[in-house]
N, C-alpha and C positions, 0 to 999 in steps of 0.2 A: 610176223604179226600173229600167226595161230597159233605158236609157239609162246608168244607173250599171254595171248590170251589165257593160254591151256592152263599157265602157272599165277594169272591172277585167282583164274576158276580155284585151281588147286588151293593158293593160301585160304580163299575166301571160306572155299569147306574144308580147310582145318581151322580156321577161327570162330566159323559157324559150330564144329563140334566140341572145341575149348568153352568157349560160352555156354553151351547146351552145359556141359560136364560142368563144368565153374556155378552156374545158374546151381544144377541140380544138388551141388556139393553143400552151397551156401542156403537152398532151403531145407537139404537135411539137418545140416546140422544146426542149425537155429530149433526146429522140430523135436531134434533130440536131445537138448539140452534142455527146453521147456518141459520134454517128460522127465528127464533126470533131476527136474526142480520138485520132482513130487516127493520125492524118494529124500528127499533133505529137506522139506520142510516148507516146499512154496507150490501150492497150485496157479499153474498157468491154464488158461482159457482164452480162445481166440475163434473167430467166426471162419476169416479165412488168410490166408501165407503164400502170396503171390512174388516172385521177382521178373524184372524187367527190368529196359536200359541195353536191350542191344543194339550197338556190338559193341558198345567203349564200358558199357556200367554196370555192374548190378546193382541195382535199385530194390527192395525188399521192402514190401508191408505191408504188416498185421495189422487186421483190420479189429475193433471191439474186442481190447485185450483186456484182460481181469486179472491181477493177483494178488492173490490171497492168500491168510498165514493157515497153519492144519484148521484153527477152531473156528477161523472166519473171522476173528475180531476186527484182522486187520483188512482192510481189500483197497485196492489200486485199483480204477477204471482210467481205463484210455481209450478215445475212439478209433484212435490208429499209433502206429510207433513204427516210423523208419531207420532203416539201417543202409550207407550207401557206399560205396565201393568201386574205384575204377577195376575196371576188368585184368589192366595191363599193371597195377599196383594193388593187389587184394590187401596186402596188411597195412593199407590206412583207410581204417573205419571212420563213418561219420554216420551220428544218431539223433535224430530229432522228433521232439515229441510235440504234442496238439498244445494250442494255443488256450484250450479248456481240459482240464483234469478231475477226478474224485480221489478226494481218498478219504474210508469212511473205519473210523477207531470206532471201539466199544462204544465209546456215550456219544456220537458228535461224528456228524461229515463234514470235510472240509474240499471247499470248491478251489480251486488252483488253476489262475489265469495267468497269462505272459502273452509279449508281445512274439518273443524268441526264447528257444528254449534248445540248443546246441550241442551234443561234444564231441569232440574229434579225438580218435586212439591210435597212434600207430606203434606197430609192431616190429620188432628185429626179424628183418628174413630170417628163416628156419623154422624148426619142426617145431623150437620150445617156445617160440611166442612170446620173447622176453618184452617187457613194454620197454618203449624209448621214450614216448612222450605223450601229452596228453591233452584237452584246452576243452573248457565247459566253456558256454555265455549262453546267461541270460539278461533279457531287457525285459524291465518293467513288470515284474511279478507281484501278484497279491494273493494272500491266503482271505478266504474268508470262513466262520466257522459258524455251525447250527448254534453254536452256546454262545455267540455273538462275539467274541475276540476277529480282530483281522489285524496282520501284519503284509506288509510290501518292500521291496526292494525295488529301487530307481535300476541298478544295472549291477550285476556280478560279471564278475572274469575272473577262473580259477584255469592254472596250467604248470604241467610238470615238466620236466626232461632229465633226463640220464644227465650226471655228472662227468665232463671230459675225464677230469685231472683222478678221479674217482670212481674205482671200481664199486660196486653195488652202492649207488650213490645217487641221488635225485631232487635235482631244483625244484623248489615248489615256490608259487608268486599266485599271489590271491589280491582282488581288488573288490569293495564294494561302495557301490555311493548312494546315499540317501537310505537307510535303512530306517525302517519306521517299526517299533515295538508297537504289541499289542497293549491300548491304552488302561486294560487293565495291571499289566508289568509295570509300567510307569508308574500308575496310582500307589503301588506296591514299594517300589525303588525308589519313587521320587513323590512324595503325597505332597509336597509343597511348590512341584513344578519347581524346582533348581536351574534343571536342564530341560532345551527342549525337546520335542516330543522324537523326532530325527537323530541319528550320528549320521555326520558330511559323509566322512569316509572312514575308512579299515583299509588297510593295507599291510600286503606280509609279502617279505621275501625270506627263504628258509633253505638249509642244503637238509634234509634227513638221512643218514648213513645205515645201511640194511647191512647184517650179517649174509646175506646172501640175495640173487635175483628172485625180482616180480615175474615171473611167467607162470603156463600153463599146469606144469607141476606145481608152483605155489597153492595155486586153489585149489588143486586135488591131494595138497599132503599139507605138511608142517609149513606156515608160511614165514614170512624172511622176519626177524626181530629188528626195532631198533636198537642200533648201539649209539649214536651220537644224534644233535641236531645244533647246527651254527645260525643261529637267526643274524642276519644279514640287516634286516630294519621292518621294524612294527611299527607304523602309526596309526592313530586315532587319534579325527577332530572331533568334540561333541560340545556344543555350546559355550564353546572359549575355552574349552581346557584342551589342553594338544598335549597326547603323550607319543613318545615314541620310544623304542629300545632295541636293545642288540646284544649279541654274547652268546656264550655256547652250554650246551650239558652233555653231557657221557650219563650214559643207561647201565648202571651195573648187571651182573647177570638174575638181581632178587627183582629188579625192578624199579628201585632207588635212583634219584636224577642226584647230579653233581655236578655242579658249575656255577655259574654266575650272569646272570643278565642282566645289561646295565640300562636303567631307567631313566628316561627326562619328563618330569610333566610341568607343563606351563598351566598358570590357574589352578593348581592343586588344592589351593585351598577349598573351590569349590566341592572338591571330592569329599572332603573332609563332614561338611555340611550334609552332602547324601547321604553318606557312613549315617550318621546320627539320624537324618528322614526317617530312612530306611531300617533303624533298629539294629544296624550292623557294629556301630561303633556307642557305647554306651555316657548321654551325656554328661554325666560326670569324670567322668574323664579325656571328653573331647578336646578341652583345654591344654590339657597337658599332652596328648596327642598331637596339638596342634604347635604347642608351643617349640616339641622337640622337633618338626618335623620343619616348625620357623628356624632353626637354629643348623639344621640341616641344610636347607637351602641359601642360605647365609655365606655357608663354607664356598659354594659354586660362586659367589657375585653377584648372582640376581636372587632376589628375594620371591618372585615370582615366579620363578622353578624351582623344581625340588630335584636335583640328580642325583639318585642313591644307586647302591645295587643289590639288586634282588639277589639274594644266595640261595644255594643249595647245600646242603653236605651234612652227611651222618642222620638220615632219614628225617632235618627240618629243614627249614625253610625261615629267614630273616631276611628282612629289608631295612637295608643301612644297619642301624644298632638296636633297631628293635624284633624281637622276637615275633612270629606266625605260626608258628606251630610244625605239628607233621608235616612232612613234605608231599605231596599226593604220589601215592606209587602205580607204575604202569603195569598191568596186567600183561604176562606174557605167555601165549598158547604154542 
């Protein structure tokens, strides 16, 4: 029995001094990284950097945290921001911020509430910190701004993971419901009220294909470029029009997409009717925009969608047989 004892005593103070050492590693380096954001271009400011949570957790937070760009334009206030951690699995992170926020631009502060505000990181054991996987949520967010604009979101869910079949490869799946644009966008986009003021949903599932790993090195050197992306399925519902799509593109090494994604939109016609609101499509030739894109949807069966495919190739971009122009090129550092 004293023998039993001796070797709980013994694990307990080597647990008790992993934690001490674990605790101290994770409020240095949080510490040091905040100063190493000076030297790049972000001041961090914080009251005070306590962790806790023993013996199973480290638990960290910064209490009245500020960041700000070199000129000040930009600043982020937070009353606090946690970071949390089991003791016996350190590389899966989880970050959660206050239920009220600032963030205050050049002309205009904007107050940012939610009910949840979430993400969880976890990390490949090892020294290089390669991500695996990843999961934001938030509920029920609103912006509101000094110039009087306010936009909200009913609920987002945004989450990555490493592709099995696929080296430097990573799923991406994003969900949002109830998004409400600021009602001067709308008067802008839609001055006739077309659509309403809401989109239901957004939804995306995606593989994106990196020339090499997301980790530690990443952010401190050249980081990984895209070379491909398979969109899996896109929808959007917005006041009876439903689109959805799917298809791939290859990133050349200028920057150039090349592929094809193929489009469904039911109700399209309404689209057509914003285009012209909006000053996007000009109305003399809305007709004949509309006529081709009747004769377009013709070809599928239903007359109330429109399935074409969006192209890519040789730096434009066309949908079905009619011309769009330049294709947007991706910036690559």
């Amino acid at each position: 029995m004293r023998k039993l004892l001796i070797i709980i005593l013994g694990l307990s103070a080597l647990w008790s001094g992993y934690w001490y050492v674990g605790s101290s590693a994770v409020e240095g380096g949080i510490t040091t990284w905040l100063s190493q954001q000076r030297g790049g271009g972000l001041n961090a400011q914080y009251s005070t950097l306590k962790t806790r949570g023993f013996p199973n957790r480290f638990d960290t937070t910064i209490k009245d945290v500020t960041l700000s760009s070199p000129r000040g334009d930009i600043i982020w206030s937070l009353p606090f921001f946690q970071i949390f951690a089991l003791s016996y699995q350190p590389n899966h992170i989880i970050a959660a911020l206050p239920k009220e926020q600032t963030l205050r631009l050049a002309s205009e502060s904007i107050s940012i509430t939610s009910e949840q505000m979430k993400a969880s990181v976890v990390f490949e054991a090892g020294t290089s910190l390669a991500l695996d996987r990843t999961s934001v949520v938030i509920d029920d967010i609103k912006l509101n701004s000094t110039r009087g604009w306010a936009t909200s979101i009913q609920s987002a869910n945004f989450a990555t993971r490493q592709t099995d079949i696929r080296e430097n490869a990573h799923d991406v799946a994003m969900t949002v419901t109830d998004y409400r644009p600021p009602k001067g966008f709308m008067a802008q986009f839609d001055p006739n009220a077309t659509l309403p003021g809401f989109i239901e949903t957004v939804s995306l599932m995606v593989t994106l294909g990196f020339d090499g790993k997301w980790d530690r090195f990443a952010l401190e050197g050249p980081q990984p470029q895209l070379m491909d992306l398979q969109l899996d399925d896109l929808q959007l519902s917005w006041g009876g029009i439903d689109l959805s799509a799917k298809g791939s593109l290859l990133v050349d090494l200028n920057g150039h997409l090349n592929g094809q994604i193929d489009i469904d939109a039911k109700g399209w016609r309404r689209l057509v009717q914003v285009a012209v609101d909006a000053g996007l499509l000009r109305p003399n030739i809305s007709g004949t925009i509309e006529n081709l894109l009747q004769q377009m949807a013709e070809i599928s069966g239903d007359s109330d969608t429109l399935s074409a495919p969006l192209k890519f190739e040789n730096s434009s971009m066309s949908f079905g047989p009619i011309p769009l122009g330049p294709a947007p090129r991706l910036i690559r550092r």
